[in-house]
C-alpha positions in Angstrom: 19.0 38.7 83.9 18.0 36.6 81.1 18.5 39.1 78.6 16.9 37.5 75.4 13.7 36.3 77.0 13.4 40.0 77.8 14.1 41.0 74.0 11.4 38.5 72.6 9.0 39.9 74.9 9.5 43.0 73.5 9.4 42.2 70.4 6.5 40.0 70.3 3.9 42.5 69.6 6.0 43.7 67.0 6.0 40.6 65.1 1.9 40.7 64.9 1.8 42.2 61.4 4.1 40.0 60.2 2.5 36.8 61.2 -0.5 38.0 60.3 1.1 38.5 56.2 2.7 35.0 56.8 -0.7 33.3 57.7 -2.6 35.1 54.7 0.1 33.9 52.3 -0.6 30.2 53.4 -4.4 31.3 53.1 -3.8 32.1 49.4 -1.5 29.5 48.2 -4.3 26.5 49.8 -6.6 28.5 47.4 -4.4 28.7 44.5 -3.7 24.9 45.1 -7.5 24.3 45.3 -8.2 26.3 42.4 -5.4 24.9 39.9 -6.9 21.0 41.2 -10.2 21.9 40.4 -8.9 23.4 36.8 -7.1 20.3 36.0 -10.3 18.2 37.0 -12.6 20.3 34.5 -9.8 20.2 32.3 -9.4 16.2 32.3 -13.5 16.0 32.4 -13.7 18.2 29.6 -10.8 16.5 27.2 -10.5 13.4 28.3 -14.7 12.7 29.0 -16.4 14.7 26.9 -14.4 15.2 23.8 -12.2 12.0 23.9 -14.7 9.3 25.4 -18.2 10.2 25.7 -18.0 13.5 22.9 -18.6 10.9 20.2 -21.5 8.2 18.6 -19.2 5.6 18.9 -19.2 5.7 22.6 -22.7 5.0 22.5 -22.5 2.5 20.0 -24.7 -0.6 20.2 -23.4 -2.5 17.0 -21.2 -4.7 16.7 -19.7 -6.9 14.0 -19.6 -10.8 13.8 -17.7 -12.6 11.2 -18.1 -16.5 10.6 -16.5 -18.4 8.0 -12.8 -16.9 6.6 -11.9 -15.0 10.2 -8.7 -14.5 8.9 -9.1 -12.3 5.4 -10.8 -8.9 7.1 -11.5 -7.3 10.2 -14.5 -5.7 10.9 -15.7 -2.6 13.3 -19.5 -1.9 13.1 -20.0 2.0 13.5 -23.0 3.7 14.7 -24.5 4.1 11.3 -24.8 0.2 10.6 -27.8 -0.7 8.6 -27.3 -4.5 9.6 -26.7 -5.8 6.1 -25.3 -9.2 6.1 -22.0 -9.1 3.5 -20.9 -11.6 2.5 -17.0 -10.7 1.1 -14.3 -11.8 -1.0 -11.0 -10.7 -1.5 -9.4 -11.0 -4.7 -6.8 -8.4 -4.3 -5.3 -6.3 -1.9 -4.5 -2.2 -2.5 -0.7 -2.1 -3.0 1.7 1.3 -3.1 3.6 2.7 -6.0 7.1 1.5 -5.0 10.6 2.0 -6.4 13.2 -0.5 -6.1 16.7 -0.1 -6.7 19.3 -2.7 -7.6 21.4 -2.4 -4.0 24.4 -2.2 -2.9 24.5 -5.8 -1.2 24.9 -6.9 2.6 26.9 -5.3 4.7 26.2 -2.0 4.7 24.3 -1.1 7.7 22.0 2.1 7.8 24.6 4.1 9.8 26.6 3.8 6.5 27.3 7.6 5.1 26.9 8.7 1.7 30.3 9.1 1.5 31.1 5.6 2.2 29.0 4.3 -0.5 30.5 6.5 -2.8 34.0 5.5 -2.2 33.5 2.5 0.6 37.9 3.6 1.1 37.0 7.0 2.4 38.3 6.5 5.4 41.8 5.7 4.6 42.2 8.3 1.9 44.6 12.2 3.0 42.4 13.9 5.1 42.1 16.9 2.2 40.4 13.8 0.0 38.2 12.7 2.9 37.2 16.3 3.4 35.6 16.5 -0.4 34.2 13.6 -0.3 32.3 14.5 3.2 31.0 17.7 1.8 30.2 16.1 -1.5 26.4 17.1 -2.5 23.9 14.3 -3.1 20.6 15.0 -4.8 17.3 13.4 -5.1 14.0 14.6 -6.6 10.8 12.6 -5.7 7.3 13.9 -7.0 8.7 17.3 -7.8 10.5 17.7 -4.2 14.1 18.1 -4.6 14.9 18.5 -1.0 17.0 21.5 -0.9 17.9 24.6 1.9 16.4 28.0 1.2 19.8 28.4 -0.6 19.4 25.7 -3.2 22.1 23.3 -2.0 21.0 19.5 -1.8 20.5 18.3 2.2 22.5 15.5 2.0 26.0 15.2 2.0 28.9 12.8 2.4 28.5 12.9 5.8 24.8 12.3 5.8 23.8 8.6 6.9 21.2 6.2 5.0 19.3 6.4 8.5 19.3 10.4 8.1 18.7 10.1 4.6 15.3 8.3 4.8 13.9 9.9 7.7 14.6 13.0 5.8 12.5 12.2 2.9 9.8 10.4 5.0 9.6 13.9 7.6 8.3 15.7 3.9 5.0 16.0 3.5 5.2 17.6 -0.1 7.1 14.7 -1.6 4.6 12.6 -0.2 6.5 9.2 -0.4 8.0 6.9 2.3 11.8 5.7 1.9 13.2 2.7 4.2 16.4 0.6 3.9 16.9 -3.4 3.9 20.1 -3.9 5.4 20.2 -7.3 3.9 20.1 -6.4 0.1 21.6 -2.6 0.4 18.3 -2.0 -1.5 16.6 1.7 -1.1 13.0 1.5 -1.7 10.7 4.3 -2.2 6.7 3.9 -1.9 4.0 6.0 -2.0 2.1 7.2 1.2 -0.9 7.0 -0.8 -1.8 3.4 -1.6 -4.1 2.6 -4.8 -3.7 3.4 -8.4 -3.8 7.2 -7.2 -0.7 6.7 -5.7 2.8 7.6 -7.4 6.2 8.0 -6.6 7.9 10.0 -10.0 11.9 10.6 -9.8 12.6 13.5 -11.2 16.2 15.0 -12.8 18.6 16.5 -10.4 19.8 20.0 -11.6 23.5 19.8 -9.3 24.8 16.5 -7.1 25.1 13.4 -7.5 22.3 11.1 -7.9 21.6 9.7 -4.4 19.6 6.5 -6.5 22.6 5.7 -8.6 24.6 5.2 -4.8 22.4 2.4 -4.4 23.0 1.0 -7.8 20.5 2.9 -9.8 16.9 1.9 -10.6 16.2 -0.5 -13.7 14.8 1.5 -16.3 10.6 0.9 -16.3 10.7 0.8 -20.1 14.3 0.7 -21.2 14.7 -2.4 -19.4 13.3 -5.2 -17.9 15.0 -7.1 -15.1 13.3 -9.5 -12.8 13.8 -10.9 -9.4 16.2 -13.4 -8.5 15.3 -17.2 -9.1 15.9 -20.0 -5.6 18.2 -21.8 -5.4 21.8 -21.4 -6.3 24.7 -23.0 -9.2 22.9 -22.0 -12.1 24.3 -22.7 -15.5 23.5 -22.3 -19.0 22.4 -25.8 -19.2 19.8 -25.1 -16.2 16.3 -25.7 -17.0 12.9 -24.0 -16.4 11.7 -27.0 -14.7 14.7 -27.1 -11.8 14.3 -22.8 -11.9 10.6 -23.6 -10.7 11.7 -25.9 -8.2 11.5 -29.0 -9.2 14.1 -32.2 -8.2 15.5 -34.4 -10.2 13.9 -37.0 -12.2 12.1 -34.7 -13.6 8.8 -35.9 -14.4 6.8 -35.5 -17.4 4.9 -33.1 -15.7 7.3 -31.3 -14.7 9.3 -31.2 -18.2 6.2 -30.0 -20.0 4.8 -27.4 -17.9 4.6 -24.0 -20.1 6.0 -20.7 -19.3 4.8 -17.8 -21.2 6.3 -14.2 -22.0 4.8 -11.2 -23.9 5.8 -8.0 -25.0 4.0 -5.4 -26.5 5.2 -5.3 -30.5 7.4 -8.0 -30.6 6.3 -11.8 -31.9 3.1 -9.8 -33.2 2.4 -9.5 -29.7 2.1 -13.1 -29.3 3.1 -15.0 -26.1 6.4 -16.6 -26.3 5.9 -20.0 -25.5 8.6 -21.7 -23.5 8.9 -25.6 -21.4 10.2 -27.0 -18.5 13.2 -28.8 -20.5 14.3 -25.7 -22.3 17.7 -24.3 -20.5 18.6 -20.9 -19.7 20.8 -20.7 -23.2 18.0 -22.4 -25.2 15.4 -19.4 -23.8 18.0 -16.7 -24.8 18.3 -18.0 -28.4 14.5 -18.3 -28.7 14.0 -14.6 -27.8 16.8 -13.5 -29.6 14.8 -15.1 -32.7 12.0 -12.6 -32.0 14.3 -9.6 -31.4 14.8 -9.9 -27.2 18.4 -9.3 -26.0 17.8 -11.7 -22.9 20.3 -11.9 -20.2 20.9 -14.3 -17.3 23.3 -13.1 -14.2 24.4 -16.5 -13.2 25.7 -15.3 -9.5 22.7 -14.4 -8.8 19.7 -16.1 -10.9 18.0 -12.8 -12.8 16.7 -12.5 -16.3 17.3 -9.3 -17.9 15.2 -8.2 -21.2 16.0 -5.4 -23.9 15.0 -4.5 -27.1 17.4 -5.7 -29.7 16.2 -1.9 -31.5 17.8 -0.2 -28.2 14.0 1.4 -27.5 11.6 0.7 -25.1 10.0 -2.4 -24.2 6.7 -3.1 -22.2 5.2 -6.4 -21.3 2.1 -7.3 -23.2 -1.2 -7.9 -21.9 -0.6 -11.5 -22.5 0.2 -14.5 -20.1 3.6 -13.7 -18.6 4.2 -16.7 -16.2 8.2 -17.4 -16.6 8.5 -14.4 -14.4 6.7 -16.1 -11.2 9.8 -18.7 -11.2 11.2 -15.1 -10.8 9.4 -13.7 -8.1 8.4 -11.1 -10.4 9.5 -7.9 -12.4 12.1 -5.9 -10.5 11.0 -2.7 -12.1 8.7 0.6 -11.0 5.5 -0.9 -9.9 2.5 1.1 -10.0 -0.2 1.3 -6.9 -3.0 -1.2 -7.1 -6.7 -0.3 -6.3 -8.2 -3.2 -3.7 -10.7 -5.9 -5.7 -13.5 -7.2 -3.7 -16.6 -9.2 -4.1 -19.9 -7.7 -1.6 -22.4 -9.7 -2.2 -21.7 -10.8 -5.7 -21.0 -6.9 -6.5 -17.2 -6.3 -7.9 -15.9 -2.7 -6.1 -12.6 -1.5 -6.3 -10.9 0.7 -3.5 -8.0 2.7 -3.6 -7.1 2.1 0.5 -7.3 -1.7 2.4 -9.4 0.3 4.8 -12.9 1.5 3.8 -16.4 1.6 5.3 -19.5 0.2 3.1 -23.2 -0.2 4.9 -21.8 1.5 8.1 -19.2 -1.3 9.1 -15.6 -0.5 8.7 -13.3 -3.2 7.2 -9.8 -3.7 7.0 -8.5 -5.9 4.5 -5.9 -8.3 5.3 -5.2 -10.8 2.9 -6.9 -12.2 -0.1 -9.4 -15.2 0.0 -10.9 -17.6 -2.6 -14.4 -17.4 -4.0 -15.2 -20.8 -2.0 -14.2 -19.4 1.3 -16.2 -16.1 1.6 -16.2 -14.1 4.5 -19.8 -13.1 6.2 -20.3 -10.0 8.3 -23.5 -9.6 10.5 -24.1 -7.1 12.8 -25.4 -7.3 16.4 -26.9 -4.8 18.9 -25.2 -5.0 22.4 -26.7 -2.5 24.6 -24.1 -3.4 27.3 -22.2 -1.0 25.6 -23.9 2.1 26.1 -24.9 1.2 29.5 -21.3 1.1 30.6 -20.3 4.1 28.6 -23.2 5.5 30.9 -21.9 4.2 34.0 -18.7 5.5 33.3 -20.2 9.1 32.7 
């Protein structure tokens, strides 16, 4: 007897019921499936058609912007709000951040570096009870009123923070509203403004506990107290060295080149008067010249920087007056303040406080400057191709 043939037999109609549930479960989970794939379509059609594509004017926009002569000062996006003015654009300055610069620590010192390592680069071979204080060691920093502290009060950074955890710190806050970055090459920290334009500021404030995170990197130059510029090209300098072989120039000098003027001004000193100086004065002739007029001047030989202080010990500001001798420089290695953009529109002078505005419905983007013989023109051009795709795509 073939005993479990017998048994399923009997069992069959037993099983009924339960075939039946198992067949009404695959019913609903084909209509679950079918329902969440119809969801995610409306879902996608909804977001990613509607809202994100076709929810806007732009997606029907006809106009378009042409630009002839400098291509390579501005870009140019007509919206759909163009009123087809032609502009014809120059640039004459671009919008700059409010940046802070500090001296640096040098090369070598790769953003991994911890606080604690700039502090005492021997850390790491000191008794482990000295390496412990010094990686728990507090380092403060107050930009624009943020100190960047715990609900406690204690700084965030600490010997064992790195410069890479450092500036994405600051950067991640919104409130101090500045953005930090690290050149590996100079051990310079810099700190700019998020906001670009004269609006923009980036003001260091006193810590209350800590040590000063800025002075780690060699402190900042003093906007007022001192004024220390960038470093010169080239290398060997020496007392003897003259303003015409700082700017570059090879020997035989020329005539030219031995004449050319550099000027200097300070607010207060000389009768606020430009100091007048030529390529064949030397390094020590320019320090006894502003000594004259009550300048302390400065020149770090190693590594080709001017330094100037008032011979009173108070402040000192440049003067609204020519100050060319710091372009051999490269410029003033103090606070710089933001910049508002300049530009020329058809013969009109505006000033922005962002490379990126819109003016008669065409968005620019500002990219370098240009000179007043080599304008840029913007003209703008329907293309209904545009809409009639957007359409097709609908």
């Amino acid at each position: 007897m073939d005993i479990d043939s017998m048994v399923k037999s009997m069992m069959a109609a037993k099983r009924v019921p339960y075939d039946k549930l198992v067949q009404d479960k695959q019913l609903l989970e084909w209509k679950r499936d079918s329902y969440r794939e119809i969801n995610s379509k409306l879902y996608t059609f909804k977001s990613a058609k509607l809202t994100d594509k076709y929810g806007f004017n732009s997606s029907l926009n006809a106009n378009k912007a042409v630009i002839t002569g400098n291509t390579t000062a501005l870009k140019a996006e007509a919206t759909a709000e163009a009123t087809g003015t032609e502009m014809k654009v120059s640039i004459e300055r671009l919008a700059t951040r409010a940046t802070v610069e500090t001296r640096g620590v040098g090369a070598g010192k790769s953003s991994q570096t911890t606080l604690a390592e700039l502090f005492n680069p021997a850390v790491t071979t000191l008794p482990p009870n000295d390496q412990e204080a010094l990686l728990s060691k507090e380092f403060a920093i107050t930009i624009n009123g943020e100190s960047f502290r715990d609900n406690s009060g204690k700084p965030l950074f600490t010997g064992k923070t790195s410069i890479a955890t450092m500036v994405s710190t600051i950067n991640a806050n919104t409130k101090a509203n500045a953005i930090a970055s690290y050149d590996e090459i100079t051990g310079k920290l810099f700190i700019r403004s998020k906001t670009s334009g004269s609006e923009g500021k980036v003001e260091l404030g006193a810590i209350s506990s800590g040590e000063s995170i800025l002075e780690l990197f060699k402190g900042v130059p003093a906007e007022k107290a001192i004024i220390e510029t960038n470093s010169a090209k080239g290398a060997g300098f020496t007392g003897s060295t003259t303003l015409a072989k700082l700017a570059g120039a090879t020997e035989p000098f020329t005539g030219t080149d031995l004449d050319k003027e550099y000027k200097l001004s300070f607010k207060g000193i000389n009768s606020g008067n430009p100091i007048t100086f030529k390529g064949s004065d030397s390094i020590d002739n320019i320090i006894s010249q502003l000594d004259a007029v009550g300048v302390t001047a400065t020149f770090d030989m190693s590594k080709g920087k001017f330094s100037f202080k008032s011979e009173s010990g108070g402040s000192i500001e440049l003067g609204t007056g020519e100050n060319t001798l710091f372009d051999i420089f490269n410029g003033v290695q103090t606070y710089s303040s933001g910049l508002n953009s300049q530009v020329t529109i058809n013969g009109t002078k505006l000033e922005k406080d962002s490379n990126n505005f819109t003016i008669n419905g065409v968005s620019l983007t500002l990219l370098e400057t240009s000179a007043l013989d080599k304008l840029t023109t913007i003209n703008t051009q329907t293309d209904s191709s545009t809409a009639i795709e957007t359409i097709k795509g609908l």
